[in-house]
N, C-alpha and C positions, 0 to 999 in steps of 0.2 A: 900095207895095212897093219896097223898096231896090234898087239897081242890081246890089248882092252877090248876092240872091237869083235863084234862075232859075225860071223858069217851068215850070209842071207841062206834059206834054207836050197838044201842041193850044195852046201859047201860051195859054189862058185862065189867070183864077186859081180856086183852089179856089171860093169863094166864086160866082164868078161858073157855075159847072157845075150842069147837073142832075144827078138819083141817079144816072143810067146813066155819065154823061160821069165824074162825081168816081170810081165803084166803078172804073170801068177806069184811070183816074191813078192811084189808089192799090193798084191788085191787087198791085203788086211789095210792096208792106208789110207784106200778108196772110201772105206766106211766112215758114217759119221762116228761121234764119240759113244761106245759102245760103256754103257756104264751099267750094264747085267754083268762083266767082265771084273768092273773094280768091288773091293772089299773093304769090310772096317779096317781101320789101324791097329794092331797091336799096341796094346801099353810099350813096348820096348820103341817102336817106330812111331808114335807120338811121342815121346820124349826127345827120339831122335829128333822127329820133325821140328820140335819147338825148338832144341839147342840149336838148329840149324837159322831157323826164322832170326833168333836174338841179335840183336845189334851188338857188335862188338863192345864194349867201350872199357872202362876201366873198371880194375877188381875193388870192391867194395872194402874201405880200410874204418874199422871203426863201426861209426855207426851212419857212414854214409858221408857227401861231402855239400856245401853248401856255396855256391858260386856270388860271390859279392865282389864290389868296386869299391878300392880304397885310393884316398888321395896320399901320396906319399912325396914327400921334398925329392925331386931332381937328383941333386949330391948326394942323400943317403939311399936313393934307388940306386942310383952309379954303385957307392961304393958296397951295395949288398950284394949285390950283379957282381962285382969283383971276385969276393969273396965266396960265391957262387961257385964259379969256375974255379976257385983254387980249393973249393973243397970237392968238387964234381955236386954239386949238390942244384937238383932246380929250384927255383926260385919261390913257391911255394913252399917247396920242403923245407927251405931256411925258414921263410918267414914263419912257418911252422913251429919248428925248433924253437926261434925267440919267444914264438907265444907259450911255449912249455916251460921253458925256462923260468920266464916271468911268472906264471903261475904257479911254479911251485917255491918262487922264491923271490914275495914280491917286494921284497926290502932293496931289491936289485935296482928300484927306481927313484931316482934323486928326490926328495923334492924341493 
């Protein structure tokens, strides 16, 4: 038995009880859901409760992120995806990068 766990009342473990000893450990079982027993939340354990409930996902950069479909040529996906991996950088993050670049320096574009 783990140190987590607690012991059924009388300090024995299930296991180790006769019928009469295990039926009285477990008589609170028996009952239906006893909800004169449960309480409000605290503020600190609503909080908990919510950070619990939240879906993992990614931390918020900016002012949030917006998922869109771009058509991009073959050969220059290849060779951004290269350059990817030789920067450790994912593939967003580059295309990222370029969009910053060019914005703040848009003379960077032939025409």
């Amino acid at each position: 038995m783990s140190s987590k766990q607690q012991r059924p009342p009388g300090g024995r473990r299930y296991q180790e009880m006769n019928a009469r000893e295990l039926a009285k450990a477990t008589a609170e079982f028996d009952r239906e859901l006893v909800i004169d027993r449960s309480r409000e939340l605290t503020a600190e354990e609503k909080a908990r409760w919510q950070r619990a409930r939240r879906k993992p996902g990614r931390p918020k950069v900016g002012k949030g992120v917006q998922v869109i479909s771009v058509s991009i040529e073959k050969g220059l996906l290849t060779r951004a995806d290269r350059l990817g991996r030789k920067l450790q950088l994912p593939r967003t993050q580059l295309i990222a990068l370029g969009l910053e670049a060019l914005l703040e320096n848009p003379s960077l574009v032939q025409d």
